[in-house]
C-alpha positions, 0 to 999 in steps of 0.5 A, a space after each residue: 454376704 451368701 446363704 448360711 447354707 453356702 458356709 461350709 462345714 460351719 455347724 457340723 452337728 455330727 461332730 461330736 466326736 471332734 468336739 469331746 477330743 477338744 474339750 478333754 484337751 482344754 480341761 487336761 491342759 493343766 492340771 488343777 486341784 480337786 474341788 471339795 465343793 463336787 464332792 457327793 452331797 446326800 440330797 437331803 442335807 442340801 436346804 436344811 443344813 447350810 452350813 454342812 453343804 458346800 455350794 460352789 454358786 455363790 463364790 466359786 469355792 468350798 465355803 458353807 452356804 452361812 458363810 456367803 454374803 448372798 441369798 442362796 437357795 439349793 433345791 436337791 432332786 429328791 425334794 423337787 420330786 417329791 413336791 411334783 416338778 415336772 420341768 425345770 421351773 416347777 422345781 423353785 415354786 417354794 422358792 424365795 425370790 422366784 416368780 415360776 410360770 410367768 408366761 403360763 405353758 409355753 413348750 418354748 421354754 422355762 420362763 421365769 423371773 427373780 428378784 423381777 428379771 428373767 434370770 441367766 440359766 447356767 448349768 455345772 456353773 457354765 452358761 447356758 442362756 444367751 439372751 433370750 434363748 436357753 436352748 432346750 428344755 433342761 430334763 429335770 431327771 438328769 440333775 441333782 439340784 437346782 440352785 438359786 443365786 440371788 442378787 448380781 453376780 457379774 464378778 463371779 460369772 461375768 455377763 448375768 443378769 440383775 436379779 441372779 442366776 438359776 444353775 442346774 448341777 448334773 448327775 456325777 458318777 458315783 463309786 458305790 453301785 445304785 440307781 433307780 428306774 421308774 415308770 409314770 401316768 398322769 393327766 393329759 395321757 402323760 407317759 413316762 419312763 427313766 433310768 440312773 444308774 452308776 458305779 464303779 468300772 475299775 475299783 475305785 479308779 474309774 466310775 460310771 453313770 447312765 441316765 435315761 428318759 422317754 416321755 410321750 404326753 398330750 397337753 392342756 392346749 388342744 391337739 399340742 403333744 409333747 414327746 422326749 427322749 433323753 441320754 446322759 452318760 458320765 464318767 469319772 477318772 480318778 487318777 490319784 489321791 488330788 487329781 479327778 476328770 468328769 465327763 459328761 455327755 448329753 444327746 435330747 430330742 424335742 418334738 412338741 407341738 406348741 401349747 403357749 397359745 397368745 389368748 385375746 384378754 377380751 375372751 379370757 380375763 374379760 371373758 365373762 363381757 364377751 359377747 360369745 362369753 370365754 374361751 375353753 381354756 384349752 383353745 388352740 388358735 394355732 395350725 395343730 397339724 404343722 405346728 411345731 417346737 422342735 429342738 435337739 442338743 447335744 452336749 459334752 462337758 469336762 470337769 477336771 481338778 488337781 490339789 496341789 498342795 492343801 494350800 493350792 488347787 486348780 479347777 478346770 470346767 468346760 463344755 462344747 453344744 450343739 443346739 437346733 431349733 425348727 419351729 411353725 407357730 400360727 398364732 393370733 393377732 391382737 396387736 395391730 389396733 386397740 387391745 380391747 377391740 381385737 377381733 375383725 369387723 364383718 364389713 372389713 374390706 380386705 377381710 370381704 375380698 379375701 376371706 368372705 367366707 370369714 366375714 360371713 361368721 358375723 362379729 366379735 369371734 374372727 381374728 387375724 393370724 400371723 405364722 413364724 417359722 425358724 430353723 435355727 443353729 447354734 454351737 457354744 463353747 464355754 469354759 471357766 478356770 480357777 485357781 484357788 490359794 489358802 493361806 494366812 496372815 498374821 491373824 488373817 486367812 485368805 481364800 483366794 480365787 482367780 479365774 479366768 472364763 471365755 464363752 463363744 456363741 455363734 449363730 445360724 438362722 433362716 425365718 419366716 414370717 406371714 399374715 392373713 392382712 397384708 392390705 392393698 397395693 396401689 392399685 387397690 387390689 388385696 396384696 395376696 395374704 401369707 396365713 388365714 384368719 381363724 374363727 376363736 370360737 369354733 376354730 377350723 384347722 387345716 388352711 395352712 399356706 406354705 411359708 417362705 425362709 429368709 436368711 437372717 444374718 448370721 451372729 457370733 458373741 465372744 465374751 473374755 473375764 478375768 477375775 479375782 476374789 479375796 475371802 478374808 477371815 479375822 478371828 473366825 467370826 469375822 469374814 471380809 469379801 472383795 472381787 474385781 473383774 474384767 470383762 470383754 465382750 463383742 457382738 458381731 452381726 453379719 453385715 453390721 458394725 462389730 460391737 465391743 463392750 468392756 466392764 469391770 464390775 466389783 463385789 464387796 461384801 462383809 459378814 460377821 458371827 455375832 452369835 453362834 449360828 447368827 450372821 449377818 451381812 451387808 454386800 455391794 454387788 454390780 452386773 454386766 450383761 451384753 446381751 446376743 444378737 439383734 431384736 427382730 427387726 435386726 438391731 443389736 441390743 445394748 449391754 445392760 448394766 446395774 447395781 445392788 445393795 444388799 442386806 441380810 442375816 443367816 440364821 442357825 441355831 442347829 443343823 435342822 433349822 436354816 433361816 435367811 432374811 434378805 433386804 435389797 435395792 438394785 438399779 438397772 438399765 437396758 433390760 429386755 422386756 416384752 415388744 407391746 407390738 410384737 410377741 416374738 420381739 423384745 426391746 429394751 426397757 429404760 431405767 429400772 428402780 427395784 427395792 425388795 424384801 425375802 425371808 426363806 426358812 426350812 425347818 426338820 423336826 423330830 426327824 420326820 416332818 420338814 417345813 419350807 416357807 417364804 415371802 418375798 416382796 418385790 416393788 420395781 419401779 419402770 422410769 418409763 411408766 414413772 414419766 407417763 404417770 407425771 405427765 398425767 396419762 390415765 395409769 395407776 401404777 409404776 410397777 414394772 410389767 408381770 411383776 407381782 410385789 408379793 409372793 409366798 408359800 408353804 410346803 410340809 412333808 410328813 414321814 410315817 413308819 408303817 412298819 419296818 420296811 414301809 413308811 408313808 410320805 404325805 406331803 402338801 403346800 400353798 402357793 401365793 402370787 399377788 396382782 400384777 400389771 401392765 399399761 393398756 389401752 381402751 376401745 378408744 385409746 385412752 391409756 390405763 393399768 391392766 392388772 392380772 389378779 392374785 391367786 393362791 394355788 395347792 398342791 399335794 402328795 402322798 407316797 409310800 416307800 416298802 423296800 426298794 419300791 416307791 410308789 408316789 401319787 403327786 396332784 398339782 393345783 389341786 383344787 382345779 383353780 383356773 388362774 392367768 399367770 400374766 396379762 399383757 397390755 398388748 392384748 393376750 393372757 397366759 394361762 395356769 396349769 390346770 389340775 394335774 395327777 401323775 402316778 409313778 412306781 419306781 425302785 431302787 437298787 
């Protein structure tokens, strides 16, 4: 077998030079027509005007939002910046659908859920998440909208999850001159500063973009910092009237200490019965000074189109990245005994034996700890092409599509793992531990034992689709949406069988104008999603598999009104859910029954007032905790885990003109998250239903514009609400955001 270090030149991180030659040469290879779904879209007509702005995510063409049998929702920059966002899934906290912040602060990654399952992430319409891994952070300054698609998606962009997709569309260059700069300071010694700017290189040929962005913060969790640097450079070449080439490169740099802490629920949402009482809600159980989530990527991605003919085009998208993790995380145990008795008895042997100084603390305040480590490598490849023929006939226009994707992930890693119990041998001697316990309540850092690296088998998943789309339209009212597609995919495990998995998935769906700016629409969609690499113990996942029917309505009465209503039923199996016995495992849930209900409107008025509102109501059903209720064991409900069935909110902004060159922006929203659940057990092992309660969080802004400058003033949970976003039977709580403030001065130019 040998060491990943025996590989030679297997993941040439410098090789970023090679990789652009190849992805230039893959996106040149044909040509291909122009995309009029890329074209430059004012970031403020992407929510209110659906059927002005052509999104591409929901059928890979230039078709208006109204007339797409899906529920789709796009978030332009200008309005996740107004309402505060500070990363990626700040950004859909109006959304419908969306369940942000699902497992509290966590440097780690952007964890959310839609339509209850975590979402593929995908960026200019490539993927970027494989399995549970999105690789870094995405900056949330370097894009120019966050779009949402609801609802499978397997026959667009072949292996996706159930429940939809998340996709982050880049920065384009422009060829008119411009850009912004800003600087920022808020809570928790968050400093910041950026730059965008583009224009024209040579007339109206050859266009450029640079964006930039250093960030340095401390965060809500003791002595975890958290710093940024960011490189995005682009550049278009227009080289006709019908053919154009974008090129897009990105270079980021994490280094972060760790902030998702895995806080006993004894001594958070059972706190107040704690002997000791709760926990600071910035407790850190960690080893702050080894600590760590480092990650660094680098990216270069090519965007080519040619226009045949007005009835014939070609697009080509492709991008190649490089991404590596360094990771130290010491974290507590909860999960060894009974959840609701997690901490250690003074009279534990091995504790006496080992840590007597630990034993001495008396009860109910020490807990075990266990210390991971990784050094990760992974490079990507993924490309997408595209064939698109509009023609008719007879009282028929077709918009047809056929594509052709592949995506290639390969993997390196080295781990480790220790605990601070590691029993007796035979002998009855105390086997030596890997890590310390820590003292919850007055913690002592600095007792850091070296960890010991593993080479854990190296992984490689190659995914092949084709597909083909039919957009049918009679009568400019009616529109008929049938797709087929095939897919390949294989899993290879170093020193394990070779998995392969073929699917075809369909989408069928038909809408129809029964009154002008009113479409309803009825949709049968199905997902297919072999999921990368193995769990922790080494075995590879099997693909999931699911199907939707979906139901809906699209209303417009005028461009400054977009109102969608959406109900659906999906049915899964084999979704990844959280490991009850181990925080850095996920395993495999059983069938999955979800029914749902959305409604997202967004409103203009008179020009100076926008209104966004939502509701969602999500019931999943797990088969899994169906079957323990019917056989009497003590749970009140089969919800599915961290799943709340209801979610709502509301965001207003107001535009005053001061005077001529000043105009105020006020702006403010509430956001609602219902109870949720997970199975549990007590002191003596006796099952019941954990339930994480709702809340309601504010925010608020207000900002003024003179000229070129802007000035704007964003608080997030203003009221300070101390909340738990997710309770897990296993033993731990996530914690909410607490109140942030952050200033920032920019201008334009």
């Amino acid at each position: 077998m040998g060491s990943a270090k025996g590989r030679s030149g297997a993941f040439p991180f410098g090789g970023s030079a090679t990789a652009l030659a190849l992805v230039i040469g893959l996106a040149t290879a044909p040509a291909r027509a122009e995309d009029a779904a890329s074209a430059p879209v004012d970031p403020a007509d992407i929510i209110v005007t659906g059927a002005q702005y052509q999104s591409p995510i929901g059928t890979k063409t230039d078709t208006p939002l109204i007339d797409t049998p899906q529920a789709i929702t796009v978030v332009s920059a200008e309005r996740f910046l107004e309402m505060g966002a500070l990363n990626l899934q700040d950004t859909l906290r109006y959304t419908a659908g969306v369940r942000t912040e699902a497992y509290g602060l966590d440097t780690r990654g952007d964890y959310g859920f839609v339509r209850g399952t975590e979402p593929g992430v995908y960026q200019d319409g490539m993927r970027r998440s494989f399995g549970y891994r999105q690789g870094s952070r995405q900056e949330i300054f370097t894009l120019s909208s966050v779009e949402v698609l609801r609802g499978p998606s397997s026959m667009l962009y072949g292996q996706a999850p159930i429940g939809g997709l998340v996709n982050t569309t880049s920065k384009r260059p422009q060829f008119d001159f411009g850009g912004e700069g800003f600087v920022s300071y808020g809570t928790f010694d968050r400093k910041e500063a950026g730059i965008d700017v583009t224009g024209p290189l040579l007339g109206d040929q050859l266009a450029a973009r640079l964006v930039a962005v250093w960030r340095d913060a401390d965060s809500q969790t003791d002595h975890a910092r958290e710093k940024r640097w960011t490189i995005n450079p682009s550049l278009t070449w227009r080289m006709g009237s019908d053919t154009e080439l974008t090129l897009i490169g990105l270079v980021q740099d994490d280094n972060n200490g760790w902030t998702g802490q895995f806080l006993p629920y004894v001594s958070t949402l059972f706190g107040k019965d704690h002997p000791l009482g709760p926990l600071p809600w910035s407790r850190n159980l960690g080893e702050p000074s080894v600590d760590k989530v480092d990650y660094n990527t680098e990216w270069v991605s090519a965007q080519f189109s040619h226009r045949f003919s007005e009835a014939l085009q070609f697009r080509q998208n492709a991008r190649y990245e490089w991404f590596k993790s360094s990771q130290i995380l010491h974290y507590a145990d909860i999960y060894g005994g009974s959840p609701a008795a997690p901490y250690l008895d003074p009279a534990d042997p091995y504790l006496n034996a080992v840590f007597p100084e630990y034993a001495a603390l008396g009860p109910n305040r020490v807990l075990n700890r266990y210390a991971f480590g990784e050094v990760f490598h992974s490079r990507t490849l993924t490309t997408d092409s595209q064939l698109q023929a509009d023609f008719a006939t007879g009282p028929l226009t077709h918009k047809l599509l056929v594509g052709f994707d592949y995506a290639h992930y390969k993997t390196r890693e080295r781990d480790a793992f220790a605990m601070s119990n590691n029993g007796f041998d035979e002998d009855g001697n105390p086997i030596p531990p890997g890590t310390t316990p820590i003292d919850a309540y007055n913690p002592v850092y600095g007792n850091v034992m070296p960890l010991t690296f593993y080479d854990v088998p190296d992984t490689k998943q190659e995914q092949t689709g084709f597909y083909v789309q039919d957009q049918i339209k009679a009568f400019d009212k009616a529109t008929l949406l049938v797709g087929l597609r095939y897919d390949r995919a294989t899993n290879d495990t170093e020193g394990a069988e070779r998995f392969v998995d073929h699917a075809w998935t369909t989408r069928i769906a038909f809408l129809y104008e029964i009154a002008p700016g009113v479409v309803p629409y009825v949709s049968y969609t199905e997902s297919f999603q072999p999921i990368a690499g193995a769990d922790f113990y080494g075995q590879p996942y099997d693909p999931t598999r699911g199907r939707q029917y979906e139901i809906g309505v699209k209303w417009q009465p005028d461009p400054a009104t977009f109102v969608t209503v959406t109900a659906y039923d999906m049915k899964d199996s084999g979704r990844l859910v959280n490991d009850p016995s181990n925080p850095n495992n996920q395993i495999q849930a059983g069938k999955v029954r979800t029914k749902g209900f959305e409604v997202e409107a967004s409103r203009s008025i008179a020009n100076d007032l926008d209104i966004i509102a939502s509701y969602s109501y999500t019931r999943a059903r797990d088969s899994n905790l169906s079957d323990q209720i019917d056989a009497g064991v003590g749970l009140s409900t089969n919800q599915l885990e961290s799943i709340p069935k209801h979610l709502a909110s509301i965001w207003a902004m107001k535009h005053v003109a001061v005077t001529d060159e000043a105009k105020l922006r006020i702006g403010a929203g509430l956001r609602y998250v219902s109870d949720s659940y997970s199975p549990t057990y007590d002191v003596n092992f006796v099952p019941y239903t954990l339930v994480t309660p709702d809340y309601l969080a504010a925010d608020a802004m207000i900002g003024l514009d003179y000229g070129a400058w802007r000035l704007s003033l964003n608080a997030t949970n203003l009221t300070d609400k101390k909340y738990y976003t997710t309770c897990l039977g296993r033993g731990d709580c996530f914690l909410g955001l607490r109140r942030t403030v952050n200033f920032s001065v920019g201008y334009r130019f």
